[in-house]
N, C-alpha and C positions, 0 to 999 in steps of 0.2 A: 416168116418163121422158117428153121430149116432143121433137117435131123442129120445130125454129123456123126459119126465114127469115134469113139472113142480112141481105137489106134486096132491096126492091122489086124488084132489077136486078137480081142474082146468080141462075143456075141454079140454085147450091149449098144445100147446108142443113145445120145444124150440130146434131148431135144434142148436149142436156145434162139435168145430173139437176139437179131441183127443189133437193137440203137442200145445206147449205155441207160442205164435205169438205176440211177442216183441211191445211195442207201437212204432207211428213214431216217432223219434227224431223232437223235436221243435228246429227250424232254426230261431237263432235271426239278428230281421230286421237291414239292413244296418246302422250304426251308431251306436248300439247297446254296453255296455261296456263287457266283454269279463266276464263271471262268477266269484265272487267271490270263492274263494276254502278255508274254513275254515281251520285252522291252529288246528293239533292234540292236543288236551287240556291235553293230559295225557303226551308229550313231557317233560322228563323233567328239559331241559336245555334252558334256556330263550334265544330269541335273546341278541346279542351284545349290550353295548347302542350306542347313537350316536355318529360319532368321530369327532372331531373339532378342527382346527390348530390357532393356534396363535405367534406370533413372540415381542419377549424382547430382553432388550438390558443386557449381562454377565456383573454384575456390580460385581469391583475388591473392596474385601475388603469389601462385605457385604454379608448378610444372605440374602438369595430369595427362599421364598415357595411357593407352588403348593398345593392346598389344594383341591383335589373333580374333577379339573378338568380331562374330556375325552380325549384323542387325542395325538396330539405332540404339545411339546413346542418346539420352536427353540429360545436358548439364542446366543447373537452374542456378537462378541467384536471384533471393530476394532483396528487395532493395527498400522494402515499406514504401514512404511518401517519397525520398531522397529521389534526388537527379545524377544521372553518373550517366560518364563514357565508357566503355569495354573494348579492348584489344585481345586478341587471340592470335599470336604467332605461333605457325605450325608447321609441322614436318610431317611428311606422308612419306612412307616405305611401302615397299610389296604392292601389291594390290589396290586399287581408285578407292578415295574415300570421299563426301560428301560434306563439308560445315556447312550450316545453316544458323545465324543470329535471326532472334525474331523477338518483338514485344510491341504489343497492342495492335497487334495487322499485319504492322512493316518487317519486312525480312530483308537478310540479306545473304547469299550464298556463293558459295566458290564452284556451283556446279562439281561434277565427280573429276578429280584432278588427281593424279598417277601418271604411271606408265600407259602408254597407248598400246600396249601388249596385251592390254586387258579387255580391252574394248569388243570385243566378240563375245566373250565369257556377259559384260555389262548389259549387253544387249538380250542376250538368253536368258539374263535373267531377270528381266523386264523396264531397265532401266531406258529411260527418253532418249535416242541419240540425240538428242537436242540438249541433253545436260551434259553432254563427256564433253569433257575441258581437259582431256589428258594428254601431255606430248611426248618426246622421246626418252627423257631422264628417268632414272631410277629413282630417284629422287627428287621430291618437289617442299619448296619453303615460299613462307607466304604468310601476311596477316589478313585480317576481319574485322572489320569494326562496325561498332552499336550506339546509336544515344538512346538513353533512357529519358524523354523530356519533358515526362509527364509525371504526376505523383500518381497516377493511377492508371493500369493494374499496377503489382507493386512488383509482379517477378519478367527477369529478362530470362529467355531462353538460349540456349547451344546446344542445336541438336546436331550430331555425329552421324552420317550411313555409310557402314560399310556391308556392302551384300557380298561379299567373298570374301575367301578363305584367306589367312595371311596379310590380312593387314596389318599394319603400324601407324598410328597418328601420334602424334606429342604434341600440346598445346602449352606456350606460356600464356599465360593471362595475368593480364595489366587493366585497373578499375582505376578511376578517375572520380570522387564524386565531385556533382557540380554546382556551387552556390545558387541559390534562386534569387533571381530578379525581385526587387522590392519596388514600391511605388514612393512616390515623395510624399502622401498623407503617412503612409504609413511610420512606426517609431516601435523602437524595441526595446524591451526595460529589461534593464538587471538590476536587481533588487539583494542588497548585502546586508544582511543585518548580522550583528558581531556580539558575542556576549566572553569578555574574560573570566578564564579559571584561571585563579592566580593568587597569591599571597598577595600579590599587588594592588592597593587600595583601587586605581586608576590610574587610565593610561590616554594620552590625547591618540584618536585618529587620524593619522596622516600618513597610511602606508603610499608606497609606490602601486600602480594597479597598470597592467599593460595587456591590450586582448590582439594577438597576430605579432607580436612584435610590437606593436606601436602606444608606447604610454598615453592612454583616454584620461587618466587621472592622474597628478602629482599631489605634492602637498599645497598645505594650503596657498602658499607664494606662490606658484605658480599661477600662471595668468589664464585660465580659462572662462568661456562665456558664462559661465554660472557659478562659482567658484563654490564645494562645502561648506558647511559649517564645521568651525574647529570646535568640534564634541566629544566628549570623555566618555569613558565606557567603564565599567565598574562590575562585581561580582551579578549584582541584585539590578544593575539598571544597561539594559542593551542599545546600541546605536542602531542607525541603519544609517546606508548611503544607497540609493537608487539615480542611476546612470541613465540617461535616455539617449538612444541610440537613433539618430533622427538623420535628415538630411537637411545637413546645416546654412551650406551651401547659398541652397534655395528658400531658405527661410523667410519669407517677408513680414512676420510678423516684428510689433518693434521690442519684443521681450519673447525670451523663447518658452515652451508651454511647461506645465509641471502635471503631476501627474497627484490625482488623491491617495495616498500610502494605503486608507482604508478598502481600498480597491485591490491591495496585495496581499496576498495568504504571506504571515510573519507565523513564525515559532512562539513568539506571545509579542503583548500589545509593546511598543515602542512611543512614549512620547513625543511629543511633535518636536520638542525643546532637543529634541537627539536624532533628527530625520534630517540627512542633508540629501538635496538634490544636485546633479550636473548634466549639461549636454555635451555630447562627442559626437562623429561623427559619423555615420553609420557604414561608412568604407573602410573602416577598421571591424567590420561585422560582419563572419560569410554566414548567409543563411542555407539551412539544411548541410549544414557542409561542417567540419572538423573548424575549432579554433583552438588556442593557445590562448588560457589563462592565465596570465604569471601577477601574483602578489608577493612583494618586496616585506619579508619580516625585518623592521626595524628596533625590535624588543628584546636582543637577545635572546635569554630563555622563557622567557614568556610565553604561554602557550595562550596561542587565540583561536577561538574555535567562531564559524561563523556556516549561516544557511544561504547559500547562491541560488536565487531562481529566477529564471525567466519570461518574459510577459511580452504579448505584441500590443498595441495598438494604433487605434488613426488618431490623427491631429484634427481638434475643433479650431477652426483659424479664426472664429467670431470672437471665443473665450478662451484663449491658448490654454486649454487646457487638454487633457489625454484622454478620450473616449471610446467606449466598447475594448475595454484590456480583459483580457484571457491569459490564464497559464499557459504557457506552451514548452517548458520544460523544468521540472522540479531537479535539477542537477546533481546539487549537494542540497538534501534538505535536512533540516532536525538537527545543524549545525554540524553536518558530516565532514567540513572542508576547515581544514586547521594547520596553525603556522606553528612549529617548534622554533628552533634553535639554527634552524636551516638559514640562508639567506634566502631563499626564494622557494614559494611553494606552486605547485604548477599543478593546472587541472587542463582538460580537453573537451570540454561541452559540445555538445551538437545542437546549436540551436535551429526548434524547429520554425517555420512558418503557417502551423495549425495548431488550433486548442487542442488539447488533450481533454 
């Protein structure tokens, strides 16, 4: 300790200690907010911006852009039981973006693909340098693709990340669905039954009938393994024609199988005297998948109104006959599906491969 001088003039003297002696820490009062701690202004990698989720619906056959937005997008597409392919061709501007296809586990991804200009900003803000896929161009194009090969789950994913500012993605997307495999027991029924509104007393059944393009039925001359029966159809009395959709091929039975009518939900009862049956072969039949209907109006003005539905079954190869049949699509039912004046009336069924 020492006693020093205040200066030249003063009587006074100011006693002090030689070491420095810290002030007390100020203890802020209970409730108090916890200090601020400024952020180093000479840093010079900015925080991330903010990340924000949003959810769309993968629309088949159209362009969908992303312009600016932060975050992840998630595009969906349900697809029920159906089997489908999916294409995503895209365009990246500005700033690295992320696709990811995914459904029941399996993913697929483009990793973050842009400009490599970016790639210090990606890593700051927390992105794997193990996923930058970005190289010199400003611009990057490219597709993605997915199978769907299962009937279940039912939805495929397209999930979008962009974690910076200023991006641009554009995606066309192209869907594919894709017929399901059948087995050779198996057999698929379409079931027509026809009822005339008409002045016209009766009329014979012999329309043209063709499913993809390819006529499964003619008239009755025509030469197929099972041929109609030439049956009249009348105001008060309905026909039916049920088509068995098989694999004819490999058929070894020495007659091909028929199916019990009573086995098929009709709009009312159909006599047997008016039931014809035929077999076609069942590669004119995509299952789960889009076909082409076409019924040939041979009646002029005649208006014929008729109920289309659909049935699977297996093959009994002991008693050719058709066992365990299930609806598995009511189409056109309650006679919704009708021939005017047109030459040809065309419908689009999706037959399924489950009962409903």
């Amino acid at each position: 300790m020492a006693i020093r001088k205040i200066n030249t003039r003063s009587p006074y003297y100011l006693t002090v200690k030689e070491e420095y002696v810290a002030p007390d820490p100020i203890v802020p009062e209970e409730g108090d907010p916890d200090p601020v701690v400024p952020t180093d202004p000479t840093d010079p990698i900015n925080p991330p911006p903010t990340q924000s989720t949003q959810n769309l619906t993968y629309q088949c056959g159209n362009t969908q852009t992303l312009n600016g937005f932060v975050g992840t997008t998630i595009f969906t597409k349900d697809y029920s039981y159906l089997l489908a392919d999916l294409t995503s061709y895209y365009v990246i501007h500005g700033t690295p973006s992320k696709l990811t296809f995914a459904f029941d586990g399996t993913e697929v991804t483009t990793g973050y693909i842009g400009s490599n200009e970016y790639d210090a900003d990606l890593i700051a803000a927390g992105v794997n340098p193990a996923e930058i896929n970005t190289t010199a161009s400003t611009s990057v194009t490219g597709q993605i693709d997915i199978s769907k090969d299962a009937e279940s789950p039912s939805n495929v994913t397209l999930t979008v990340h962009s974690p910076l500012s200023n991006a641009y993605v554009q995606i066309s997307n192209n869907c594919e669905v894709v017929p399901a495999t059948v087995t050779g027991e198996e057999v698929y029924i379409l079931r027509i039954v026809s009822k005339t509104v008409s002045d016209q007393s009766q009329t014979t059944y012999n329309e043209d009938i063709s499913l993809n393009g390819s006529t499964v039925l003619g008239r009755p001359s025509t030469s197929f393994p099972l041929l109609p029966l030439d049956i009249v159809s009348s105001i008060n009395n309905p026909i039916s024609l049920t088509i068995l959709f098989m694999n004819v091929d490999d058929w070894p039975g020495v007659a091909y199988p028929t199916v019990d009518t009573n086995d098929l939900i009709s709009p009312e009862t159909v006599p047997n005297s008016q039931n014809g049956q035929t077999v076609a072969s069942l590669d004119y039949l995509n299952i789960n998948s889009s076909n082409t209907f076409t019924m040939t109006n041979n009646y002029e003005n005649l208006i014929k109104f008729y109920d289309l539905r659909w049935y699977k079954g297996e093959i009994d190869v002991d008693t050719y006959t058709v066992v365990n049949v299930c609806l598995v699509e009511d189409f056109y039912k309650n006679y919704g599906f009708f021939t005017t004046g047109l030459p040809e009336s065309v419908a689009y069924p999706i037959v399924k491969n489950i009962c409903k």
